[in-house]
PDB file of N, CA, C, O and CB in Angstrom:
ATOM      1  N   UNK A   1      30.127 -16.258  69.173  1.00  0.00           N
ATOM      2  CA  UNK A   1      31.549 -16.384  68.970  1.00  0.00           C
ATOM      3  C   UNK A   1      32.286 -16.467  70.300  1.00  0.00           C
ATOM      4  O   UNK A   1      33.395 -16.995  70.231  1.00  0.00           O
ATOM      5  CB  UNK A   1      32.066 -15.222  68.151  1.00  0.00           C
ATOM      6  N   UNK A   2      31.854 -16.015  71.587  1.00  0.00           N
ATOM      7  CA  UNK A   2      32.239 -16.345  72.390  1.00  0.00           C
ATOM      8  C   UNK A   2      32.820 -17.626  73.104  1.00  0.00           C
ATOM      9  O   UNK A   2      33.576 -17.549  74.073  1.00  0.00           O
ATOM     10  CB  UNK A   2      31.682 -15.951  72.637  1.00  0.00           C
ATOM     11  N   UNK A   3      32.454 -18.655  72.611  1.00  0.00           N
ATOM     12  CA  UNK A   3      32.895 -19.873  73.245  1.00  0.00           C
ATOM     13  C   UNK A   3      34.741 -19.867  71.793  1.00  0.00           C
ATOM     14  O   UNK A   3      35.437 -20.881  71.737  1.00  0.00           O
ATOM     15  CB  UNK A   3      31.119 -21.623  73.079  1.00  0.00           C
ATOM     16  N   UNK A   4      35.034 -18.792  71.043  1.00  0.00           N
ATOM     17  CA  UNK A   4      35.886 -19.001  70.537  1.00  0.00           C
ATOM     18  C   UNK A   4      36.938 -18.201  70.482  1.00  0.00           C
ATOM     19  O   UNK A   4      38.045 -18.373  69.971  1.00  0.00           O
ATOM     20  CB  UNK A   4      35.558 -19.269  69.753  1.00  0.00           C
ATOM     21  N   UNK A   5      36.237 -16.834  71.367  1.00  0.00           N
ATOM     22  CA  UNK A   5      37.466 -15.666  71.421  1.00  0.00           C
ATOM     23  C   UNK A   5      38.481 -15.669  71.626  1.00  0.00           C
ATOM     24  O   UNK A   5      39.238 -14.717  71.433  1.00  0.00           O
ATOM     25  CB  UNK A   5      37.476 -14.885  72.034  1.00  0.00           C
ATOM     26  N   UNK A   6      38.896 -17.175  72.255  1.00  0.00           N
ATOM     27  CA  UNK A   6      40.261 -16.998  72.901  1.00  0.00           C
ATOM     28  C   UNK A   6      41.051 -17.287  71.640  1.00  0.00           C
ATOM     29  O   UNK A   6      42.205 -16.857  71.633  1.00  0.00           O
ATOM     30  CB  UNK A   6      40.630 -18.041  74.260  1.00  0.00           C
ATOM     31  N   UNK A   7      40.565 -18.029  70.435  1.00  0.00           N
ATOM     32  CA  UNK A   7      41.164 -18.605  69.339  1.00  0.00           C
ATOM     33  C   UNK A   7      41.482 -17.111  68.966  1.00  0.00           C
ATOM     34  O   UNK A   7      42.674 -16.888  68.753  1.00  0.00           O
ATOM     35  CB  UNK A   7      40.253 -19.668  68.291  1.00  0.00           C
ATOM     36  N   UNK A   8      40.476 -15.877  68.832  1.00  0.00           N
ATOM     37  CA  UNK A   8      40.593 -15.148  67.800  1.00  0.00           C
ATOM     38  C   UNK A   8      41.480 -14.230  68.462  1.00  0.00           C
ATOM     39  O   UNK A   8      42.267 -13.648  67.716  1.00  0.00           O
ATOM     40  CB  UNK A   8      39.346 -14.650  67.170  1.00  0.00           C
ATOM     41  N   UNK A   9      41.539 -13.957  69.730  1.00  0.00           N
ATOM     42  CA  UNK A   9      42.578 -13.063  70.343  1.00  0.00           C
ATOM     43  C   UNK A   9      44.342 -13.916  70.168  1.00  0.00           C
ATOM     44  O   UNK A   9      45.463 -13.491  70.448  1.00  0.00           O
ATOM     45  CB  UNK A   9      42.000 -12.831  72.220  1.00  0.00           C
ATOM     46  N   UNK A  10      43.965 -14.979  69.701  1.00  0.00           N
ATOM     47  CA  UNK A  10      45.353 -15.411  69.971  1.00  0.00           C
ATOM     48  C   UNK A  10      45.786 -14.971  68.605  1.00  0.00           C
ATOM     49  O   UNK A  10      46.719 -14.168  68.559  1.00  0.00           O
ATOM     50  CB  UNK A  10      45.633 -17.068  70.399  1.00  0.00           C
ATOM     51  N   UNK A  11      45.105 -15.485  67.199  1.00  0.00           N
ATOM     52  CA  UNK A  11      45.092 -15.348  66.152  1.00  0.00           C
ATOM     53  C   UNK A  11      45.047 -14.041  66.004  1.00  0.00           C
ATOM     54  O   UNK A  11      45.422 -13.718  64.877  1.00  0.00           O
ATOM     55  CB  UNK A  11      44.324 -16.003  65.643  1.00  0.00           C
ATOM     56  N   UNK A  12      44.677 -12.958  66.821  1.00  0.00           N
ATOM     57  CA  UNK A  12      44.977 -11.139  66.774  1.00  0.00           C
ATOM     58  C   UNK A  12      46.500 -10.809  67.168  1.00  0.00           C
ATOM     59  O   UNK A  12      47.216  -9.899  66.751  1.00  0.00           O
ATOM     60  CB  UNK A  12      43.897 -10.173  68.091  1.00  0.00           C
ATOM     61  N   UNK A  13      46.731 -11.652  67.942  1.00  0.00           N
ATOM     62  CA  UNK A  13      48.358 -11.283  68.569  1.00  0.00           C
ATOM     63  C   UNK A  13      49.157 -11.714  67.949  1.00  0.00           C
ATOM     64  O   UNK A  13      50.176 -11.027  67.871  1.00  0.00           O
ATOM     65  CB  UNK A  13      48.827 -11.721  69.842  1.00  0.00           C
ATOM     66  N   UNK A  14      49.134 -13.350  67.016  1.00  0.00           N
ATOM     67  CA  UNK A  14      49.953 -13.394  66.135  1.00  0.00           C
ATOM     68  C   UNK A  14      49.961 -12.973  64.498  1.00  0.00           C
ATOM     69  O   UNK A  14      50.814 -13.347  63.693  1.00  0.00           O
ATOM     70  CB  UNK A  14      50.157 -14.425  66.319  1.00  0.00           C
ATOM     71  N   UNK A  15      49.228 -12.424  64.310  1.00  0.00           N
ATOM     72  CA  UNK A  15      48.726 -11.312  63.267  1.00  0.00           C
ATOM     73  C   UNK A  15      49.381 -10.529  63.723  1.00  0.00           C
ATOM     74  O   UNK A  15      50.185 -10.279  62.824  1.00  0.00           O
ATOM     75  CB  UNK A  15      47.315 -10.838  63.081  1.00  0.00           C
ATOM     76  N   UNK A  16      49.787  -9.479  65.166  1.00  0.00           N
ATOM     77  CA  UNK A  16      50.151  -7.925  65.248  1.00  0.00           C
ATOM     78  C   UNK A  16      51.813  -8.514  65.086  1.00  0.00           C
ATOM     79  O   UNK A  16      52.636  -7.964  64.354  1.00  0.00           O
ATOM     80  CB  UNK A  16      49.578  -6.837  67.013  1.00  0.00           C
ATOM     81  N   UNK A  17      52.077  -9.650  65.867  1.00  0.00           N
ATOM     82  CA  UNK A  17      53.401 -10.021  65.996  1.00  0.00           C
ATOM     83  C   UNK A  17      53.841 -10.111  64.089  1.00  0.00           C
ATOM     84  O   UNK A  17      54.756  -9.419  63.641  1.00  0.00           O
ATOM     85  CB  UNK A  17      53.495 -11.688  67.075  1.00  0.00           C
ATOM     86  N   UNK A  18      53.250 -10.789  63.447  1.00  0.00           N
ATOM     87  CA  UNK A  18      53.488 -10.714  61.861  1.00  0.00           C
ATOM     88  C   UNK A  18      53.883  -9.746  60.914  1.00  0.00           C
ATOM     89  O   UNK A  18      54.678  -9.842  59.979  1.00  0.00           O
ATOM     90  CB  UNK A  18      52.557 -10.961  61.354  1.00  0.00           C
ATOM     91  N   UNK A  19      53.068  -8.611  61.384  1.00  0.00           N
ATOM     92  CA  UNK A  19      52.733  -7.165  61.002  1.00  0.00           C
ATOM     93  C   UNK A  19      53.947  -6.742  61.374  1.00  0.00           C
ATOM     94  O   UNK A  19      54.828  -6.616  60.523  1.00  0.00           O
ATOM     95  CB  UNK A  19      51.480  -6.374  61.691  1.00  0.00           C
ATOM     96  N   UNK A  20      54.218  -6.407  62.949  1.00  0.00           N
ATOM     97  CA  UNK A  20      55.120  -5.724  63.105  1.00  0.00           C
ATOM     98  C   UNK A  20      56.655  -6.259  62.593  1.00  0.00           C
ATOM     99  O   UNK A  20      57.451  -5.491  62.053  1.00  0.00           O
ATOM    100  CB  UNK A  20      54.956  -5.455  64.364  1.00  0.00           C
ATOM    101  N   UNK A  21      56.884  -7.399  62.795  1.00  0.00           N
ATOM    102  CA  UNK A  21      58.112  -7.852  61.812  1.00  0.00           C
ATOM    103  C   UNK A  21      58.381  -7.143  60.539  1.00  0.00           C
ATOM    104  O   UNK A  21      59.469  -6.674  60.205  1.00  0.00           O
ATOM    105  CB  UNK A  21      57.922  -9.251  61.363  1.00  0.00           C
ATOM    106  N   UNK A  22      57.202  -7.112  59.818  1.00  0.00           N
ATOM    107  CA  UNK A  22      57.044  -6.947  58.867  1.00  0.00           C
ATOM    108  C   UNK A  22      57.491  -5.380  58.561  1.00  0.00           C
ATOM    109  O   UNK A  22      58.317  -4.814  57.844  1.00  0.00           O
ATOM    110  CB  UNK A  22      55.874  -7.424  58.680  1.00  0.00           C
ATOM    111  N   UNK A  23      56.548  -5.033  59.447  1.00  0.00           N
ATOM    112  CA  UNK A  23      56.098  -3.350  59.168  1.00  0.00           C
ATOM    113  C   UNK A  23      56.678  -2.658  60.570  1.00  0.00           C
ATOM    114  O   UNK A  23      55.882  -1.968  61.206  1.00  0.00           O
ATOM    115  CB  UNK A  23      54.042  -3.040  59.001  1.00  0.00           C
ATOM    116  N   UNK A  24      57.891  -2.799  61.019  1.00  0.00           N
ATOM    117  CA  UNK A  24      57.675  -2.180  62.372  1.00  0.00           C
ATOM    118  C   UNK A  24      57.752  -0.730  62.684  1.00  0.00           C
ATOM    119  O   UNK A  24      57.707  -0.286  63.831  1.00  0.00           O
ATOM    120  CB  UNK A  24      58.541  -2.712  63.183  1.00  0.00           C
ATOM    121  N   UNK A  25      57.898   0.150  61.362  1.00  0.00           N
ATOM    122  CA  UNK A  25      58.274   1.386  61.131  1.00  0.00           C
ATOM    123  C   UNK A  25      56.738   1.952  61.808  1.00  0.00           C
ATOM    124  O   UNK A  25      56.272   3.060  62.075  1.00  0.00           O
ATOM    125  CB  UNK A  25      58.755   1.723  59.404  1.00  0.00           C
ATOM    126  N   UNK A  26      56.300   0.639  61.905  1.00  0.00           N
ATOM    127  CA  UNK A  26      54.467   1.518  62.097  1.00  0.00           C
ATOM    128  C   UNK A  26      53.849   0.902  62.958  1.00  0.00           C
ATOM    129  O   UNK A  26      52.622   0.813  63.012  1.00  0.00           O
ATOM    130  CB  UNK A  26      53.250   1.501  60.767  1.00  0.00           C
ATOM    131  N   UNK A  27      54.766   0.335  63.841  1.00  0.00           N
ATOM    132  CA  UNK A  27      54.479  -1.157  65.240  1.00  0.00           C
ATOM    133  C   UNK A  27      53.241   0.017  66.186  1.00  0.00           C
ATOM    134  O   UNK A  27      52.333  -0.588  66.756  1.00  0.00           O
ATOM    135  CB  UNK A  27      56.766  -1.787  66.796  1.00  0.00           C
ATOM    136  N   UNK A  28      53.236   1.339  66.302  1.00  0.00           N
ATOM    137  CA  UNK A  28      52.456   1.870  66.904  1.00  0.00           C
ATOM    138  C   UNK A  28      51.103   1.749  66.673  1.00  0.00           C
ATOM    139  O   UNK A  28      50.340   1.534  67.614  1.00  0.00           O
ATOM    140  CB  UNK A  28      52.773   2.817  66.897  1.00  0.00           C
ATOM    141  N   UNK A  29      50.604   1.890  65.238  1.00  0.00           N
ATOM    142  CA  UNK A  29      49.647   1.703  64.604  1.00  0.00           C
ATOM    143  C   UNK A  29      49.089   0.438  64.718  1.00  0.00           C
ATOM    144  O   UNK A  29      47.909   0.386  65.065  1.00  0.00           O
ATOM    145  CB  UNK A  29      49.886   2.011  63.538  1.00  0.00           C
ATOM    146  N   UNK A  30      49.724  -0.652  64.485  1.00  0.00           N
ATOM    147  CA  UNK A  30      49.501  -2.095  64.055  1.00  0.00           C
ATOM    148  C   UNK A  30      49.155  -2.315  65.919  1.00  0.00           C
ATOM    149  O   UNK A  30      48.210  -3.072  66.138  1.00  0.00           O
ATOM    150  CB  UNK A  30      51.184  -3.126  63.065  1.00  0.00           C
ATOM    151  N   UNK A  31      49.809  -1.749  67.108  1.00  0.00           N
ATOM    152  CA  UNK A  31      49.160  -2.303  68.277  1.00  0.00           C
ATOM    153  C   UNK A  31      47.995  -1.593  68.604  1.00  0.00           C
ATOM    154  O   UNK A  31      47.278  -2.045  69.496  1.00  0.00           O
ATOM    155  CB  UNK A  31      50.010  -2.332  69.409  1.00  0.00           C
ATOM    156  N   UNK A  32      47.511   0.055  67.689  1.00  0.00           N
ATOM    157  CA  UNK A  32      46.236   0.086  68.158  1.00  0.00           C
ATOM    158  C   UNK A  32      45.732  -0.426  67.475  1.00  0.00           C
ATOM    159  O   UNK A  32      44.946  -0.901  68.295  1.00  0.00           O
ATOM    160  CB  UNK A  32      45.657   1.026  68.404  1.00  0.00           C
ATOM    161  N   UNK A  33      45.260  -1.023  66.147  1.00  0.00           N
ATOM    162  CA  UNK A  33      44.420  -1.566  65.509  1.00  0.00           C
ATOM    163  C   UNK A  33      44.173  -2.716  66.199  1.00  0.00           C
ATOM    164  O   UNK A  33      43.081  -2.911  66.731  1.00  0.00           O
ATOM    165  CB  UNK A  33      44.722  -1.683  64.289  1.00  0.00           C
ATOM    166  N   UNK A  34      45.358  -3.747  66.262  1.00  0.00           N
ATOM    167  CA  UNK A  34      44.979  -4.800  67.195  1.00  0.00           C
ATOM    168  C   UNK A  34      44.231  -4.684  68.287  1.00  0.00           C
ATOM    169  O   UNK A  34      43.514  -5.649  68.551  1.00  0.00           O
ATOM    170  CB  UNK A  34      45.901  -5.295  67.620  1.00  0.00           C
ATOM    171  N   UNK A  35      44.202  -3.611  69.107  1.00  0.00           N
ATOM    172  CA  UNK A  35      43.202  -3.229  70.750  1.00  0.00           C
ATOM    173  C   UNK A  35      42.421  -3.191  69.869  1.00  0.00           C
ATOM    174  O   UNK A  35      41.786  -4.185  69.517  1.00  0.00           O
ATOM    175  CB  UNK A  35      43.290  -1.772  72.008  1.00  0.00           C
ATOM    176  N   UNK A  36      42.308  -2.072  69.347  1.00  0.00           N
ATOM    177  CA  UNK A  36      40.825  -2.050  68.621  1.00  0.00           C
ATOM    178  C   UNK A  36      40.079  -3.021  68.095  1.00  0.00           C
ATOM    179  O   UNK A  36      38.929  -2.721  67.775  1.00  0.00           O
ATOM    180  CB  UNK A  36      40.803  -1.373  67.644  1.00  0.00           C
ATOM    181  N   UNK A  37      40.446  -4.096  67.930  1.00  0.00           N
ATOM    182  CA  UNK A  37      40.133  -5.188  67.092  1.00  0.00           C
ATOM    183  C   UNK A  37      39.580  -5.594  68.057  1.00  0.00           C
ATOM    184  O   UNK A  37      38.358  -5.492  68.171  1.00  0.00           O
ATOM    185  CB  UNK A  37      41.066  -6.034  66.373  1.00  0.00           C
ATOM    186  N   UNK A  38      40.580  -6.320  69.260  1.00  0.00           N
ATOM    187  CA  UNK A  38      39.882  -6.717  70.382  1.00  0.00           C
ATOM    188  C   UNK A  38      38.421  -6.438  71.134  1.00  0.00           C
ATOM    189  O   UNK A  38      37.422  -7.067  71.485  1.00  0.00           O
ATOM    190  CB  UNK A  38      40.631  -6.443  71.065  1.00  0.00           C
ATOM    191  N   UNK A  39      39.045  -4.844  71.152  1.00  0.00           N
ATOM    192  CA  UNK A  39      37.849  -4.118  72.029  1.00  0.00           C
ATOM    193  C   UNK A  39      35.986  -4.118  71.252  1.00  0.00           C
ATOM    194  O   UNK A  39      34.888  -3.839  71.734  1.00  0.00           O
ATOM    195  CB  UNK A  39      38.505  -2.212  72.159  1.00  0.00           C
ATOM    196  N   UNK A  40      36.440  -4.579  69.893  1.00  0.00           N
ATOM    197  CA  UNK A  40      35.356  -4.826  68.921  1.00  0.00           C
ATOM    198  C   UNK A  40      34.711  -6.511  69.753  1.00  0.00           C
ATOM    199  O   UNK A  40      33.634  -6.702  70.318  1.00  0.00           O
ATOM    200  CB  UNK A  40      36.162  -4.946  66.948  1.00  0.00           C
ATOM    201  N   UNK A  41      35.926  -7.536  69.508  1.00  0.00           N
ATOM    202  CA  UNK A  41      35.202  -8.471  70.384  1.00  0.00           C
ATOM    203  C   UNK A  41      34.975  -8.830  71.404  1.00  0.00           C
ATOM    204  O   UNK A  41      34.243  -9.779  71.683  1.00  0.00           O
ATOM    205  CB  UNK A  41      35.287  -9.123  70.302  1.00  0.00           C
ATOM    206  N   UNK A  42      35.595  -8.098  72.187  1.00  0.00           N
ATOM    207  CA  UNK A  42      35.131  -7.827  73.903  1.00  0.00           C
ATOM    208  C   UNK A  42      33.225  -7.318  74.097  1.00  0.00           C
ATOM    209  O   UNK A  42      32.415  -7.718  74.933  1.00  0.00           O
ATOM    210  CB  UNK A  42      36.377  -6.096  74.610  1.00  0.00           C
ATOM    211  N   UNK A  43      33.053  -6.389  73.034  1.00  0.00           N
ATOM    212  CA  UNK A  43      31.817  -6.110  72.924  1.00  0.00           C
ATOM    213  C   UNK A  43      31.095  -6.513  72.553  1.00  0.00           C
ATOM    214  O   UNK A  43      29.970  -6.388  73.037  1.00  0.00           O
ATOM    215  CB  UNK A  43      31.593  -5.512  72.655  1.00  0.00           C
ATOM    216  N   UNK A  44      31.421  -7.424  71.178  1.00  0.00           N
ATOM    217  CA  UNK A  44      30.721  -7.954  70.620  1.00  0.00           C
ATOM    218  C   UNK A  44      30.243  -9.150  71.910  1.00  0.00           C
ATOM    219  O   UNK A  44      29.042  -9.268  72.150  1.00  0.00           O
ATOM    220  CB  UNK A  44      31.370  -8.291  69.265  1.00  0.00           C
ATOM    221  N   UNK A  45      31.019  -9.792  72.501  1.00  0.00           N
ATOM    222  CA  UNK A  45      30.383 -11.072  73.735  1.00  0.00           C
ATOM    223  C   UNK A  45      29.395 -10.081  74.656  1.00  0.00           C
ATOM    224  O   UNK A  45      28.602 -10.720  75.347  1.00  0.00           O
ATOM    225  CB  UNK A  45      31.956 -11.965  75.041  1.00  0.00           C
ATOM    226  N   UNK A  46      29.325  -8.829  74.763  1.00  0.00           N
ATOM    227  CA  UNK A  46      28.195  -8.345  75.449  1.00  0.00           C
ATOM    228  C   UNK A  46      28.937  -7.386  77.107  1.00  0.00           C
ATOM    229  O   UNK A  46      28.422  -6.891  78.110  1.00  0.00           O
ATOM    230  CB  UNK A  46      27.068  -9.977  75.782  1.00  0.00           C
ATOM    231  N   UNK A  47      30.617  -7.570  76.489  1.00  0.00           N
ATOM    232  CA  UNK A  47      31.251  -7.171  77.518  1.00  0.00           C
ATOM    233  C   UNK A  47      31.756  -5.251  76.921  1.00  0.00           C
ATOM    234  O   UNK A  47      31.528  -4.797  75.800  1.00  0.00           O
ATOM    235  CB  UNK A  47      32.627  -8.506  77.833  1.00  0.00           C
ATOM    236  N   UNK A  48      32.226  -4.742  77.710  1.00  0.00           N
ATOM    237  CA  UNK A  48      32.483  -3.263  77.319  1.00  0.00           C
ATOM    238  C   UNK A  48      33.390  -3.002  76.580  1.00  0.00           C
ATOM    239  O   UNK A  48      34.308  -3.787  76.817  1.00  0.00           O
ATOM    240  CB  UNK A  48      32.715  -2.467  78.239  1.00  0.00           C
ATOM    241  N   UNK A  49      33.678  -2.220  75.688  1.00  0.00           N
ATOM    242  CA  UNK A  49      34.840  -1.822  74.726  1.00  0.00           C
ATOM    243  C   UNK A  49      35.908  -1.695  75.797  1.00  0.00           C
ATOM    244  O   UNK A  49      35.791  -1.842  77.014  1.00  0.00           O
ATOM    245  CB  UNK A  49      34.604  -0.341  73.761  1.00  0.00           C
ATOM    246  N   UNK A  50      37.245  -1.311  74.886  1.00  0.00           N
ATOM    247  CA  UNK A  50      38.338  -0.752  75.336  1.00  0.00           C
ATOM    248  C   UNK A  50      38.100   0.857  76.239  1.00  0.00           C
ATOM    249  O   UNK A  50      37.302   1.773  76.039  1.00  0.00           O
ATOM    250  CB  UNK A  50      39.215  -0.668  74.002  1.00  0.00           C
ATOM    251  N   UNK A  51      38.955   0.711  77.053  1.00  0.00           N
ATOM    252  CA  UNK A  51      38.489   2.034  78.090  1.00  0.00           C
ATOM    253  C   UNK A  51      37.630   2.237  78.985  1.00  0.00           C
ATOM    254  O   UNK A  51      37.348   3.314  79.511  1.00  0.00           O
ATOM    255  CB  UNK A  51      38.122   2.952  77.588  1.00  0.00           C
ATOM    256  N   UNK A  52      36.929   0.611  79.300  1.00  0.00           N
ATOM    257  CA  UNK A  52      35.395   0.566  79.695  1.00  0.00           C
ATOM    258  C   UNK A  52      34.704   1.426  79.523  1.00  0.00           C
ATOM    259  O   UNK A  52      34.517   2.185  80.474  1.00  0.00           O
ATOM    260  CB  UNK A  52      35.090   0.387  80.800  1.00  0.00           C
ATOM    261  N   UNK A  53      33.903   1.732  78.018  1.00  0.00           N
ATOM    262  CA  UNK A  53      33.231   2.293  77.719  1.00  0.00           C
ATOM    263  C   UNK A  53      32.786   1.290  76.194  1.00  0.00           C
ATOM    264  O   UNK A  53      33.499   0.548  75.519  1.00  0.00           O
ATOM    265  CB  UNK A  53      33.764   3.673  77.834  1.00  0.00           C
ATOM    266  N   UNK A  54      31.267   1.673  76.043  1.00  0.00           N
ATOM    267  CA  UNK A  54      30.966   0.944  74.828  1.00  0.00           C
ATOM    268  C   UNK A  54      31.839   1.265  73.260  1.00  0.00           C
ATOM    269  O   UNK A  54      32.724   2.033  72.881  1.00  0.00           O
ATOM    270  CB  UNK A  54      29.429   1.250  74.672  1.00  0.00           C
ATOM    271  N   UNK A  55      31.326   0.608  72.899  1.00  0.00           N
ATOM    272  CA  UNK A  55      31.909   1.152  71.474  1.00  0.00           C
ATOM    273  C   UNK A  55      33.948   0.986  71.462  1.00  0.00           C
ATOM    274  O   UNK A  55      34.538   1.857  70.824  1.00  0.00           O
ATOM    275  CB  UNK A  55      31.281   3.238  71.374  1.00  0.00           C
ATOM    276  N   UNK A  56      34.551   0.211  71.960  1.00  0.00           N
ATOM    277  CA  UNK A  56      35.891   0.675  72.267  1.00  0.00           C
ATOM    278  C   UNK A  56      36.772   1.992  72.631  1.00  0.00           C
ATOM    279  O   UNK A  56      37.986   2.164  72.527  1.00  0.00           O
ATOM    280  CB  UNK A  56      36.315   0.352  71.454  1.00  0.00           C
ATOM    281  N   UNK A  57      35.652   2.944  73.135  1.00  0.00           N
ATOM    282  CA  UNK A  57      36.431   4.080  73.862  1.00  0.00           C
ATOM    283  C   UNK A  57      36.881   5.106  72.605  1.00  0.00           C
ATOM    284  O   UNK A  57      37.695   6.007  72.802  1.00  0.00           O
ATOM    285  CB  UNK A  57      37.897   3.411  74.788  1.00  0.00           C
ATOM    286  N   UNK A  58      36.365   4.910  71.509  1.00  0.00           N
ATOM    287  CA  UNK A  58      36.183   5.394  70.728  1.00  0.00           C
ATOM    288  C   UNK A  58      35.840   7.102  70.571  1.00  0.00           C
ATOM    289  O   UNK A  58      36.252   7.198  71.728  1.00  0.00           O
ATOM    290  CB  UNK A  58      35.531   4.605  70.454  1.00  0.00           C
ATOM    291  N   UNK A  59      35.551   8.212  70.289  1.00  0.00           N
ATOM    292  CA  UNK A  59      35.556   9.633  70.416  1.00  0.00           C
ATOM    293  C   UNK A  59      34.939   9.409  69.260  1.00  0.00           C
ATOM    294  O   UNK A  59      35.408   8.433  68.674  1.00  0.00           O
ATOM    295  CB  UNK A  59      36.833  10.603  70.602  1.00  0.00           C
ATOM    296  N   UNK A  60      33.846  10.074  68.570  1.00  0.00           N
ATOM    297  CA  UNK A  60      33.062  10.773  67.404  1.00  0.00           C
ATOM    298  C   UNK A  60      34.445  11.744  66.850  1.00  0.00           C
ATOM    299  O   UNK A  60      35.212  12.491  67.457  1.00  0.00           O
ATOM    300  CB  UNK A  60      31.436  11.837  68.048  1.00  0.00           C
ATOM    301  N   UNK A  61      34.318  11.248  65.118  1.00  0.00           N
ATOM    302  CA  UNK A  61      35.403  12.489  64.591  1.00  0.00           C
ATOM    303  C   UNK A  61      35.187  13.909  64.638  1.00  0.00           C
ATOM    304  O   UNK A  61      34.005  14.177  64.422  1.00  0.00           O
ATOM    305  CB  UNK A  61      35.666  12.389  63.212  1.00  0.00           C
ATOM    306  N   UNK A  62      35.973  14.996  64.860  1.00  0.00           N
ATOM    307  CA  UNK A  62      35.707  16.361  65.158  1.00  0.00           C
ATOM    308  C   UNK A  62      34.917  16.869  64.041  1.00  0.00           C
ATOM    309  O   UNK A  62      35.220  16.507  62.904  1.00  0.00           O
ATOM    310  CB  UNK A  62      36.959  17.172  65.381  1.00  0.00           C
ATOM    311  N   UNK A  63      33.587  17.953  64.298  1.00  0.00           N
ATOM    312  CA  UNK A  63      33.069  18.225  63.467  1.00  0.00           C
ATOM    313  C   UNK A  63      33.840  19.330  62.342  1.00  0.00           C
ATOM    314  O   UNK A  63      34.604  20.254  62.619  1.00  0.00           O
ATOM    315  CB  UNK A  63      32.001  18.494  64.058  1.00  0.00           C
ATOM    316  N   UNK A  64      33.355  18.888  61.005  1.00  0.00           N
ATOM    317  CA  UNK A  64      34.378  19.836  60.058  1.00  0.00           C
ATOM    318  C   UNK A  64      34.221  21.468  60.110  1.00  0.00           C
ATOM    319  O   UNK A  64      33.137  22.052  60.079  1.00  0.00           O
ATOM    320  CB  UNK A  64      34.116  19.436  58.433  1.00  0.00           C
ATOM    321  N   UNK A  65      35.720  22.196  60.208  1.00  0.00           N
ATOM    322  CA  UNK A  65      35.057  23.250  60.215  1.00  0.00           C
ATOM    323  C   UNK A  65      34.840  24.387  58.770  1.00  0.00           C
ATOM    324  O   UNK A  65      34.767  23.961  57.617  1.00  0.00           O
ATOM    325  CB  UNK A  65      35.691  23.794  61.307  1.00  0.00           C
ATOM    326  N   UNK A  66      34.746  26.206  59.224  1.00  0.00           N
ATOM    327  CA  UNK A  66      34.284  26.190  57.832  1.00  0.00           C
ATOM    328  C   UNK A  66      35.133  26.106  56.851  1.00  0.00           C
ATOM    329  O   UNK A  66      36.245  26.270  57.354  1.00  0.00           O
ATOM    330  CB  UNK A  66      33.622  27.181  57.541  1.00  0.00           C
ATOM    331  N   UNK A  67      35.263  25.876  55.290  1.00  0.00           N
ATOM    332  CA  UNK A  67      36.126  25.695  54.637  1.00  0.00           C
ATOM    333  C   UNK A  67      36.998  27.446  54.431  1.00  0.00           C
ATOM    334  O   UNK A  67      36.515  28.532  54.751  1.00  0.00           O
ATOM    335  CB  UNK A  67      35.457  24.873  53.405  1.00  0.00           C
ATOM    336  N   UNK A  68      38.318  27.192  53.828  1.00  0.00           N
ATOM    337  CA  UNK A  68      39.398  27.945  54.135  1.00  0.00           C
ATOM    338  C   UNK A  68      38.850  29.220  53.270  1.00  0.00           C
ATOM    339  O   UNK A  68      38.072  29.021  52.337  1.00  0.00           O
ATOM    340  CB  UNK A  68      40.915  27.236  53.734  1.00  0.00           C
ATOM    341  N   UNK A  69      39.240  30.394  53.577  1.00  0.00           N
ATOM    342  CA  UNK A  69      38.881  31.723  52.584  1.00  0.00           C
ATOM    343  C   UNK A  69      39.404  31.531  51.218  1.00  0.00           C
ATOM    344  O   UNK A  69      39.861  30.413  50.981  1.00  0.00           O
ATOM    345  CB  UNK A  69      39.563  33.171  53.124  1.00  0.00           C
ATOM    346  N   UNK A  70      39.426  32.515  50.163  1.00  0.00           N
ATOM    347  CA  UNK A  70      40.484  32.313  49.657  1.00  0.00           C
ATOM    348  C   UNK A  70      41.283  34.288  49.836  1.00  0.00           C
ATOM    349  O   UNK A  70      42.414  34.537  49.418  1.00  0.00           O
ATOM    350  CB  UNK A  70      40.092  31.477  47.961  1.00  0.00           C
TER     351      UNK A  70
END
């Protein structure tokens, strides 16, 4: 897909630009998903996620802890 990323990053920005018109109550959200999106095909060409780190800089979710007393 690389010889086409530039199509799909453009087609990511006017997607976030769409969104946020749309939705801008949540323009925060809609620009990380978009990085994130990116940072998916930045890696995918064999280049480093977002944050230069693999995976898009991503963090493992916190482990659960124990459930509440009663």
């Amino acid at each position: 897909m690389s010889k086409h990323s530039d199509k799909v990053t453009q087609g990511l920005d006017k997607a976030n630009e769409v969104a946020k018109s749309k939705f801008g109550q949540h323009s925060d959200k809609i620009d990380s998903a978009t990085q994130k999106a990116k940072g998916l095909l930045n890696k995918g060409e064999g280049g480093q996620g977002e944050g230069g780190q693999p995976g898009g800089g991503q963090q493992p979710p916190p482990k659960p802890g124990p459930p509440p007393g009663r």
